[in-house]
C-alpha positions as CSV (number, residue, x, y, z in Angstrom):
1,X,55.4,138.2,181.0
2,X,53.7,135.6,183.1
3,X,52.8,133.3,180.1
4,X,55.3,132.9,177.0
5,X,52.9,131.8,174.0
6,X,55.8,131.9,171.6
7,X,58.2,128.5,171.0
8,X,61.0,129.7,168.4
9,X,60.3,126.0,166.9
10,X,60.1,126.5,163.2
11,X,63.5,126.9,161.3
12,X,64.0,129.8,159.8
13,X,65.1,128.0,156.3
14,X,68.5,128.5,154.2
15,X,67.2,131.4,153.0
16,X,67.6,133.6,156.7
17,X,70.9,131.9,157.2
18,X,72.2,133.9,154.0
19,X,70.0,137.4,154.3
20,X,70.7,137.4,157.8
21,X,74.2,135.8,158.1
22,X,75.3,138.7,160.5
23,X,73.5,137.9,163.8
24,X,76.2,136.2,165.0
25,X,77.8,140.4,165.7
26,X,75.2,140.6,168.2
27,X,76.0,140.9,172.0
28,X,74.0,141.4,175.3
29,X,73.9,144.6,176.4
30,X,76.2,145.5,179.0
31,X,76.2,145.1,182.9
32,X,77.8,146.1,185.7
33,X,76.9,143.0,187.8
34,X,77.9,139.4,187.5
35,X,74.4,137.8,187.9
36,X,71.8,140.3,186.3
37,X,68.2,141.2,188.3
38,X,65.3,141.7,185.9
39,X,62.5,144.3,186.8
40,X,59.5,142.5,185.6
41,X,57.1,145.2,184.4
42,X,59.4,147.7,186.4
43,X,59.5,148.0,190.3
44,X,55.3,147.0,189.5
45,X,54.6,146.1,193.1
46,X,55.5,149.6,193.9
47,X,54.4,151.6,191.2
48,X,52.0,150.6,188.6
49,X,53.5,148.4,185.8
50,X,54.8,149.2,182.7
51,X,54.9,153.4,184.0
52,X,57.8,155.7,183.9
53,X,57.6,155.5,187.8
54,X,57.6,151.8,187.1
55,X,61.6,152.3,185.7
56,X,62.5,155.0,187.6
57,X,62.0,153.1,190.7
58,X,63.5,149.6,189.0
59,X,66.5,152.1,188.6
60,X,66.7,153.6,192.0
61,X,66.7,149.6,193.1
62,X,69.7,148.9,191.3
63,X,68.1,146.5,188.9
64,X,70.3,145.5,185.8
65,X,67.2,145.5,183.2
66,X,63.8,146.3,183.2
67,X,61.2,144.4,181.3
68,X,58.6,146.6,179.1
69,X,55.9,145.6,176.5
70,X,55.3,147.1,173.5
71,X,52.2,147.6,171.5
72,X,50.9,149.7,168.7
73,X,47.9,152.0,168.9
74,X,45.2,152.0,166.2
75,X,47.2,155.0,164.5
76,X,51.0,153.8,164.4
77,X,52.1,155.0,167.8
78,X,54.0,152.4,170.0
79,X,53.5,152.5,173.6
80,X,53.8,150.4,176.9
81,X,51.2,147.5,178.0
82,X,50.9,144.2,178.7
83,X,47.9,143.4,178.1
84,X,45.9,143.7,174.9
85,X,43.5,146.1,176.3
86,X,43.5,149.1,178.8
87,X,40.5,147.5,180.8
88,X,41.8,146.9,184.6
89,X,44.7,148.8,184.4
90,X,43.1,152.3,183.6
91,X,39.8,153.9,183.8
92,X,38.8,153.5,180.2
93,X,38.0,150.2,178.2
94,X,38.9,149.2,175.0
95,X,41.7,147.0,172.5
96,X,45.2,148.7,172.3
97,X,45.1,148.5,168.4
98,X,41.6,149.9,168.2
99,X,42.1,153.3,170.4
100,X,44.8,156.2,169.0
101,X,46.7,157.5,171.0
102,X,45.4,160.3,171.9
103,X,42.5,158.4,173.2
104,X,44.7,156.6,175.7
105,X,47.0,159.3,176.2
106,X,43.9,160.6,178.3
107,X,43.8,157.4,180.3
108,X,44.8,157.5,184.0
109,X,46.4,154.5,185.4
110,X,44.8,152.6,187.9
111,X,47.1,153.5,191.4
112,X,47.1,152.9,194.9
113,X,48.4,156.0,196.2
114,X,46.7,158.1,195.2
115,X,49.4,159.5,192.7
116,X,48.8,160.5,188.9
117,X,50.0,158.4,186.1
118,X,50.2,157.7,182.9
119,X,50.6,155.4,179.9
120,X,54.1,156.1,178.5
121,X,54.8,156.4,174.7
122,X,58.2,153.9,174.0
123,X,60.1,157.4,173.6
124,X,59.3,158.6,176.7
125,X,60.7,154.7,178.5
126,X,63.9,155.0,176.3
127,X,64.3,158.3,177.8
128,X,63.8,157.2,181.1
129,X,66.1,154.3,180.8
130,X,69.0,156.0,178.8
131,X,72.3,155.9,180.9
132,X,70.7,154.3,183.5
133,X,69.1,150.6,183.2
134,X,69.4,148.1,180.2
135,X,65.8,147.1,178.7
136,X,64.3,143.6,178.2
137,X,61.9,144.5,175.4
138,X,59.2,142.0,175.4
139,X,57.8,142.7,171.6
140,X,54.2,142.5,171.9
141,X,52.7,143.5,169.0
142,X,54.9,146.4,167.4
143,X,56.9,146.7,163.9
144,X,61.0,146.1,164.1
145,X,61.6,148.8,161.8
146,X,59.5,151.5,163.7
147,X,61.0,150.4,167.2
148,X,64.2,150.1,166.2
149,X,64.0,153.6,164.8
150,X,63.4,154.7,167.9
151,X,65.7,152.6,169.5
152,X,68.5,154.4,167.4
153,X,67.2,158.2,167.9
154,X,67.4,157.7,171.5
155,X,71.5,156.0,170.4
156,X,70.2,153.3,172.7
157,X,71.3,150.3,170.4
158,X,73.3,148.8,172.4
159,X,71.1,148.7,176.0
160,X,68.3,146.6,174.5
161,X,67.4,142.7,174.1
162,X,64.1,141.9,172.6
163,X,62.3,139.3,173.5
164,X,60.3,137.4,170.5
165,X,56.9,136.6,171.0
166,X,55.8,136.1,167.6
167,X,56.5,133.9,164.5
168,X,57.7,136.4,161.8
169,X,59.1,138.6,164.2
170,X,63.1,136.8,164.3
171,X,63.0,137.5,160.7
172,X,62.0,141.0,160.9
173,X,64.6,141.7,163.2
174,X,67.7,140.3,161.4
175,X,66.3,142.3,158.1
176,X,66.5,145.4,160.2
177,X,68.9,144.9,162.9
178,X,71.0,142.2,162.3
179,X,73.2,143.2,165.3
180,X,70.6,143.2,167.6
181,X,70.5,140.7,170.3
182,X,67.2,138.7,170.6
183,X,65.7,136.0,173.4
184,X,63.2,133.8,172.9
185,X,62.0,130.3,174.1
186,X,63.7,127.3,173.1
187,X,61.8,124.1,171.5
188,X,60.7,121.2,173.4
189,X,62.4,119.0,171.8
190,X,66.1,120.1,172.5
191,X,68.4,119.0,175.2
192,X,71.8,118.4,174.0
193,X,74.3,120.5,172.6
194,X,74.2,119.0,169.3
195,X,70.3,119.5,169.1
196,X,70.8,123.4,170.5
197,X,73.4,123.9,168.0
198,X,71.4,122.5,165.1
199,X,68.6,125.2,166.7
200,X,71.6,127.9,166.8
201,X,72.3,127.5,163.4
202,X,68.7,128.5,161.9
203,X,67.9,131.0,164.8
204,X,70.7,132.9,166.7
205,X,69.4,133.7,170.5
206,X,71.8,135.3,172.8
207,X,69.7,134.5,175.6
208,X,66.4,132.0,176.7
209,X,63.9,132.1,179.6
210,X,63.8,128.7,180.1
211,X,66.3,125.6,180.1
212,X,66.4,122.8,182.5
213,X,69.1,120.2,183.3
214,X,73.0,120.6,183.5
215,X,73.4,119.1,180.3
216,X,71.4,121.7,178.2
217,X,72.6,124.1,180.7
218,X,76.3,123.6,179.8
219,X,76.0,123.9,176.2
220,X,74.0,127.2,176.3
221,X,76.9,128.3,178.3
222,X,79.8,127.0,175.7
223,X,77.8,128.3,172.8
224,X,77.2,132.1,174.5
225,X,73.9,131.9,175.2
226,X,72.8,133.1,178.3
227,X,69.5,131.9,180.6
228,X,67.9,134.2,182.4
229,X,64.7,132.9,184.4
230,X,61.4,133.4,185.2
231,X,61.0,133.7,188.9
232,X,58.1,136.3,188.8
233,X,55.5,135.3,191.3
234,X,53.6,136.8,194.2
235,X,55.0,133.8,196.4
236,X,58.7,134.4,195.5
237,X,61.6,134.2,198.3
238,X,64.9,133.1,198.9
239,X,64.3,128.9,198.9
240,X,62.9,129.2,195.4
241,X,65.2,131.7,193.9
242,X,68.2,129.2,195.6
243,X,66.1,126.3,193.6
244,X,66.5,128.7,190.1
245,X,70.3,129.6,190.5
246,X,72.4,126.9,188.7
247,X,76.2,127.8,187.9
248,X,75.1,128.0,184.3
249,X,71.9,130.8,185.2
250,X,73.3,134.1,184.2
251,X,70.3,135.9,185.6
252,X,66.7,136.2,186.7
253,X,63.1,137.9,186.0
254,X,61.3,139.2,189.2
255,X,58.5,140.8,190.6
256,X,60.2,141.5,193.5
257,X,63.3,143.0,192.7
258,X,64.5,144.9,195.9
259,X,64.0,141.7,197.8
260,X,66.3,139.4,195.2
261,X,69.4,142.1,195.4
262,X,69.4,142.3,198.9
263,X,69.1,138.6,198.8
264,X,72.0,138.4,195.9
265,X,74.0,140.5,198.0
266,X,73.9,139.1,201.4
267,X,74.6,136.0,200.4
268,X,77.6,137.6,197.8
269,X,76.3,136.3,194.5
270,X,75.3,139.7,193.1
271,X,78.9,139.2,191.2
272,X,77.8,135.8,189.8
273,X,79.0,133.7,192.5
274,X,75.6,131.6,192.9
275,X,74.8,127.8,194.3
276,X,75.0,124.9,192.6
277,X,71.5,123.0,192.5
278,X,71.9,119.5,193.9
């Protein structure tokens, strides 16, 4: 998610603080590592993004989430892209919500190795991912109700954190899934821990993808929200991940995920143990 167009700005009212007075029982999904590596799109400079392959390989990598977006075809069926259309990434053209699925089920993603793939229903990631990596949903354009369904066939509650993208969608969540942990972006306009809390108190996030300074920093910390950053580029490498990590950064978003943990780990920060930004 190179671009976040949503800013969880706009209170959710007294109303949401009663219907969905239980979001404070939600908690990140679990991790075996101190500071957590996210697979942008899956290991997408390797295999093609947002493929089974995609996750299989941000699994063999040893990455902590991977990040997957979800969309809804033109006849209820949710599956895996980015973009709002197939055009580029396939060999067919045409809007996500205006093809069924069995019309992009017969897509073939665009590859450069001459390898076979797919588009992959949301089932068929959960299954890939069970047991094996945590998910950073980024929640596209897709119904809470329907996903989190499938979310709870696959028993796979507890290894997912959606990411917000619309306004409407924080509400649809707590109504469905109060326990279910959510990210979005904070507002522009805070920066101290009495503006975050006032924030906190209208729309509980257990993480945010972006934050600057030590004092806003800090209080995400105390209040148990944790920042995990956008460092997805093509130019990324070890001076600006060091510029990212701040003892308050719980984690970061990459497109280069093999790289950063062999980075984390020389340097023995992969248990959270990361530099302080002058």
């Amino acid at each position: 998610m190179n671009i976040k167009k949503i800013i969880l700005s706009i209170p959710v009212g007294l109303y949401c603080l009663t219907a969905f007075g239980q979001q404070s029982s939600a908690t990140l999904p679990k991790c075996k590592n101190g500071f957590v590596v996210v697979a942008h799109r899956g290991s997408h400079l390797v295999k093609p993004e947002n493929t089974v392959a995609a996750i299989e390989d941000a699994i063999r990598l040893g990455a902590d989430y991977v990040e997957i977006d979800l969309r809804t075809t033109k006849d209820g069926h949710l599956m895996l892209s980015h973009n709002e259309t197939v055009d580029g990434r396939t060999n067919g053209k045409g809007l996500v919500s205006e093809m069924t699925w069995e019309e992009i089920s017969k897509l073939s993603v665009n590859s450069t190795d001459g390898q076979m793939y797919k588009i992959p229903t949301f089932k068929e990631a959960l299954k890939a991912c069970k047991g094996k990596i945590n998910i950073y949903l980024d929640f596209k354009d897709a119904d809470a109700a329907q996903a989190y369904q499938e979310i709870a066939e696959q028993g796979m509650e507890k290894s997912i954190l959606v990411y917000l993208n619309k306004a409407g969608q924080y509400e649809a969540w707590r109504k469905t899934a109060p326990q279910m942990p959510l990210m979005g972006r904070l507002p522009e306009n805070v920066h101290t821990r009495e503006e975050l809390k006032a924030f906190l108190s209208t729309t509980s996030l257990k993480a945010v993808d972006k934050a600057s300074g030590a004092v806003l920093l800090a209080a995400l910390k105390t209040e148990g929200v944790s920042v995990f950053l956008d460092a997805q580029s093509k130019d990324e490498n070890p001076v600006k991940w060091k510029a990212l990590m701040h003892e308050d950064v719980q984690g970061l978003q990459t497109d280069h995920p093999e790289a950063l943990i062999g980075y984390l780990n020389q340097n023995g920060w992969r248990n959270g143990l990361k530099p302080q930004n002058p």
